[in-house]
C-alpha positions as CSV (number, residue, x, y, z in Angstrom):
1,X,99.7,81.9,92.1
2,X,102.1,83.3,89.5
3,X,104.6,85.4,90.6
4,X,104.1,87.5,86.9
5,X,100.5,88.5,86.1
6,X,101.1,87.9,82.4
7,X,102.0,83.9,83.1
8,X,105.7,85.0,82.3
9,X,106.6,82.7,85.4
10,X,104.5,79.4,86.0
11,X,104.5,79.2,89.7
12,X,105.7,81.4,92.7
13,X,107.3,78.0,93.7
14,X,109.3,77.5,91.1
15,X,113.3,77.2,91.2
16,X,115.1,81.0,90.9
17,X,117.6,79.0,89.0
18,X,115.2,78.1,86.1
19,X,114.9,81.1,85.0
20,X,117.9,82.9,85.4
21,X,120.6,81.0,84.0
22,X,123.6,82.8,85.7
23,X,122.6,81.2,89.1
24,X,122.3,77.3,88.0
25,X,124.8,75.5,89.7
26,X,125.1,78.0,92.5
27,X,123.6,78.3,96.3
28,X,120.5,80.0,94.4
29,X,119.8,75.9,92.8
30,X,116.7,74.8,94.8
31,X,115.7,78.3,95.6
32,X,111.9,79.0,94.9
33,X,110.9,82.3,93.7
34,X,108.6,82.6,97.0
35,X,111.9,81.6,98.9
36,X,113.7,84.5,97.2
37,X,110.6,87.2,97.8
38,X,110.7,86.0,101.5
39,X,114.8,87.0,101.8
40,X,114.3,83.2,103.2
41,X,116.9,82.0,100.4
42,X,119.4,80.4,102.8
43,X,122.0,82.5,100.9
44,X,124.6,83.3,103.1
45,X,125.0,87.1,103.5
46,X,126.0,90.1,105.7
47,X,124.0,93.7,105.2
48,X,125.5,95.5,107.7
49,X,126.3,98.8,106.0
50,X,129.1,100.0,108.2
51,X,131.6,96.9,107.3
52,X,133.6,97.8,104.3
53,X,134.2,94.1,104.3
54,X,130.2,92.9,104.1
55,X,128.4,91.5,101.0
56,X,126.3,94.6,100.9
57,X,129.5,96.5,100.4
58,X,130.9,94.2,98.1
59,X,127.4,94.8,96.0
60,X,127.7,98.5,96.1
61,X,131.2,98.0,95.0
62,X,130.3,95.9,92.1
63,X,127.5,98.5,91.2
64,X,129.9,101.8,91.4
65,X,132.7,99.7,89.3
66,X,130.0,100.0,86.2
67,X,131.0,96.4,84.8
68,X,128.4,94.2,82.8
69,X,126.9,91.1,84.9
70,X,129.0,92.3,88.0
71,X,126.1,92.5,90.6
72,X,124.9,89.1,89.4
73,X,128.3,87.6,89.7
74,X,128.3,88.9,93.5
75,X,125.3,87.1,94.5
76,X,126.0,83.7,91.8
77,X,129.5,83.6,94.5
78,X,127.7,83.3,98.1
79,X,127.8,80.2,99.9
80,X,124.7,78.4,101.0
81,X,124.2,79.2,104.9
82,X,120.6,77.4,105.8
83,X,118.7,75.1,103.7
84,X,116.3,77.5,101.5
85,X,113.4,78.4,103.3
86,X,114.4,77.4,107.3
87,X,116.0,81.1,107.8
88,X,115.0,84.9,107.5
89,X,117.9,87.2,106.8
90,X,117.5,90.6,105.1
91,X,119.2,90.8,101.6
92,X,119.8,93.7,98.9
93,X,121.4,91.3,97.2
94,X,118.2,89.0,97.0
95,X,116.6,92.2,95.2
96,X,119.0,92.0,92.6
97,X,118.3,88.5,92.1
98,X,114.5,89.7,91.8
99,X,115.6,92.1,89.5
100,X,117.3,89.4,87.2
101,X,114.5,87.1,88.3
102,X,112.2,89.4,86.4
103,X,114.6,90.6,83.4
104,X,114.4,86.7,82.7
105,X,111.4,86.0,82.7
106,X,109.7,89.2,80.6
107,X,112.6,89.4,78.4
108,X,112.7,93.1,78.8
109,X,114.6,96.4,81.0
110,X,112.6,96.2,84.5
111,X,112.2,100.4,83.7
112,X,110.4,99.3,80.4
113,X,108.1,96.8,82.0
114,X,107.3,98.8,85.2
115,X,106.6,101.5,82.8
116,X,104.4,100.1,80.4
117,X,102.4,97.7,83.9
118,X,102.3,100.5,85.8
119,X,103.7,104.1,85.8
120,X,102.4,105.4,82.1
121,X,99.2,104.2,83.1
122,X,98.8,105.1,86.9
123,X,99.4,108.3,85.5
124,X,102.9,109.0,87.0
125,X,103.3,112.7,86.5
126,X,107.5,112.4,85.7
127,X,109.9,110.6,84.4
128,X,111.9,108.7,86.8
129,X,115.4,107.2,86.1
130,X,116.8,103.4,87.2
131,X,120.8,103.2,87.8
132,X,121.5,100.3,86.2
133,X,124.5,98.1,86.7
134,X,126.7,98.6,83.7
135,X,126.1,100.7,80.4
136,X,122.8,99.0,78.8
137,X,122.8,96.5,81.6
138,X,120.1,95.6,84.1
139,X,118.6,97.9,86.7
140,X,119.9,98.1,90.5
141,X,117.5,96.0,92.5
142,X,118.1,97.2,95.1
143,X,119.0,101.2,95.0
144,X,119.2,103.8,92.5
145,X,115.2,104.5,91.5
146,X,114.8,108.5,91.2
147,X,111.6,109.4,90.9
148,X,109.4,112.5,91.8
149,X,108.1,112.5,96.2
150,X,104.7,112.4,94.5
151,X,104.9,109.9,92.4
152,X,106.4,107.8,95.2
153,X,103.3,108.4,96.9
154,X,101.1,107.6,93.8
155,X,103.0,103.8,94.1
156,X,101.7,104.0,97.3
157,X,97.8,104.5,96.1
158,X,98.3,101.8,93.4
159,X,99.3,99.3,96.4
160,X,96.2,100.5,98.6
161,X,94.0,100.3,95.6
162,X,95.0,96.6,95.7
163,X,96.9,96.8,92.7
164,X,94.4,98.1,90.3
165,X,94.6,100.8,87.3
166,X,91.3,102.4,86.7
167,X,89.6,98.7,87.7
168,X,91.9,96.7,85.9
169,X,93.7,93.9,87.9
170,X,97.6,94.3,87.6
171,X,98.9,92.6,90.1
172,X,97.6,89.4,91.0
173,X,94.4,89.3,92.9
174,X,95.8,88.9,96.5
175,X,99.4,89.5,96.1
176,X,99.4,92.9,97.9
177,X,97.9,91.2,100.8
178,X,100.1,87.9,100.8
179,X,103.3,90.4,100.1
180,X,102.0,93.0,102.9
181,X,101.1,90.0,105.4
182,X,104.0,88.6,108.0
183,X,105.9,84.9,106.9
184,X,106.2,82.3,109.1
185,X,109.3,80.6,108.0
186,X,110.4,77.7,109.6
187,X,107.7,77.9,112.1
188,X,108.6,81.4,113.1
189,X,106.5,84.7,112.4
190,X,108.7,87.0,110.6
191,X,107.5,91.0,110.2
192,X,108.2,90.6,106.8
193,X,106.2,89.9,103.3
194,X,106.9,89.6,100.3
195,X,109.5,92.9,99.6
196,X,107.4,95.1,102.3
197,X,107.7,95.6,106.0
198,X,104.6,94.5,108.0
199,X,104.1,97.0,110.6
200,X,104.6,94.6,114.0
201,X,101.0,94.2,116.3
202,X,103.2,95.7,119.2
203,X,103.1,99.2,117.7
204,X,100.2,101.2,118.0
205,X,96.4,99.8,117.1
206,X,95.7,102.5,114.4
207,X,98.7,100.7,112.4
208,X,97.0,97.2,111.9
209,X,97.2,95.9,108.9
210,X,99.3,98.8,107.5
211,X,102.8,97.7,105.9
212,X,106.3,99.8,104.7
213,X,108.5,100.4,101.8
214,X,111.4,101.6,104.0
215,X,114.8,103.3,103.1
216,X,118.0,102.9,105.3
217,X,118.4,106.7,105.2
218,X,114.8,107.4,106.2
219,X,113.1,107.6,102.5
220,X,109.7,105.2,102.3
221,X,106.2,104.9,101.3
222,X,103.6,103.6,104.2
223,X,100.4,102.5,103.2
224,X,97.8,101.9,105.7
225,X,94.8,100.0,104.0
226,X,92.0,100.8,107.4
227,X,93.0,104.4,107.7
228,X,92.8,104.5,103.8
229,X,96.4,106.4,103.8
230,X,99.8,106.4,102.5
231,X,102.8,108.7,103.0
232,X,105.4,109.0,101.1
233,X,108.6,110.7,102.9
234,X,112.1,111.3,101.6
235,X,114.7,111.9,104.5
236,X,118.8,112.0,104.4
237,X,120.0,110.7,107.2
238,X,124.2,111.0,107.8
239,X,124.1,107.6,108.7
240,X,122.1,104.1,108.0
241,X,121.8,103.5,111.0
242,X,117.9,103.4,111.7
243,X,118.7,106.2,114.8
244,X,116.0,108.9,114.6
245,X,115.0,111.4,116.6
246,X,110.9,111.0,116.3
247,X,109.9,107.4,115.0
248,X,108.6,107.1,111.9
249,X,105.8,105.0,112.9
250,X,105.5,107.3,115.7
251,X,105.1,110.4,113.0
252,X,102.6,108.1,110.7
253,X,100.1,107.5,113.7
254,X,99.8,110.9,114.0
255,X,99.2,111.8,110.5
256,X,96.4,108.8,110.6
257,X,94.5,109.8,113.4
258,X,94.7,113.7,112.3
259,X,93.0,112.8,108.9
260,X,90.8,110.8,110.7
């Protein structure tokens, strides 16, 4: 199916590269847009938020220093690690890609096409403001969307309503599911979509089938399609280091079965 409802790219299989012209002739060649949505790229990178010396660092670096195509020049500089599609490994940087990814292919801001898909006519009740990477330049992929807790949450209907604004198909039909549903990638199950977190079968049973937006501070959007709920929840944790005192999923289970 196409990745873009509006036919803007042809197939979810085709090459990253084709469309974003800054990343031909880099590890991102032979890179399918499904690849890319998985974080299955084969792009070598490190997130680990604590090294001043990872490629998430070097991102957030690039992003703070304000200069035009910066970001993009980060992620067009990786090595190749894995042939595309054989390994899973978690990427910011792939996000930016997406966010180029989608520039490309529309031919417009991301803020000015998620408005006019989605957030003017879900009926956001705010503004919301996109950092973006230099002055005039593309949206962060990956950080930097300020928007109202409520209107977090209201993303989080549009998903459980499978995508739909007052009956009207959006998003492809499917693509929540396939994009909330775990990957196998290179034979191996990974609790991961397309840009959501599966919740994992070894949590709790009210959970099945329910997926994650999730923040490295705490901030996310759960939306569990059986228990016909969604949470939005902001949090500021001093570190990102996923320590908490209470789960999350632990706190969500109990929201579901109290609204039971």
């Amino acid at each position: 199916g196409a990745a873009i409802h509006d036919g803007y790219i042809d197939s979810i299989d085709d090459s990253v590269a084709d469309y974003v012209a800054e990343l031909q002739g880099t590890a991102y060649d032979g890179v399918s847009v499904r690849q890319l949505l998985q974080m299955a790229s084969g792009v070598q990178w490190n997130e680990t938020y604590t090294d001043p010396s990872s490629d998430r660092r070097a991102l957030l670096e690039a992003q703070i220093a304000q200069e035009p195509g910066g970001m993009l020049d980060v992620m067009a500089a990786l090595p190749r690690a894995a042939e595309p599609g054989s390994r899973w490994n978690y990427s910011t940087g792939e996000t930016q890609v997406v966010a180029a990814l989608v520039a490309a292919a529309t031919g417009k801001h991301l803020a000015d096409y998620l408005s006019e898909k989605i957030w003017a006519r879900f009926g956001m009740e705010a503004d919301a403001n996109w950092w973006l990477d230099s002055p005039g330049g593309i949206e962060v992929g990956g950080s930097g969307l300020s928007a109202t807790l409520r209107d977090y949450a209201r993303f989080g209907l549009f998903l459980l309503q499978g995508g739909k604004v007052d009956g009207e198909q959006i998003l492809p039909d499917g693509w929540v599911e396939a994009a909330s549903t775990p990957q196998v990638i290179d034979g191996t199950l990974v609790p991961y979509g397309y840009m959501f977190w599966p919740v994992e079968d070894s949590e709790a049973a009210i959970h099945r089938g329910a997926y994650e937006a999730a923040g490295i501070f705490g901030q996310g959007i759960y939306v569990n399609p059986a228990e016909n709920v969604v949470i939005a929840i902001w949090s500021a944790r001093s570190k990102p280091l996923g320590s908490t005192p209470v789960k999350d999923l632990d706190f969500f289970a109990a929201i579901c079965e109290a609204v039971r």
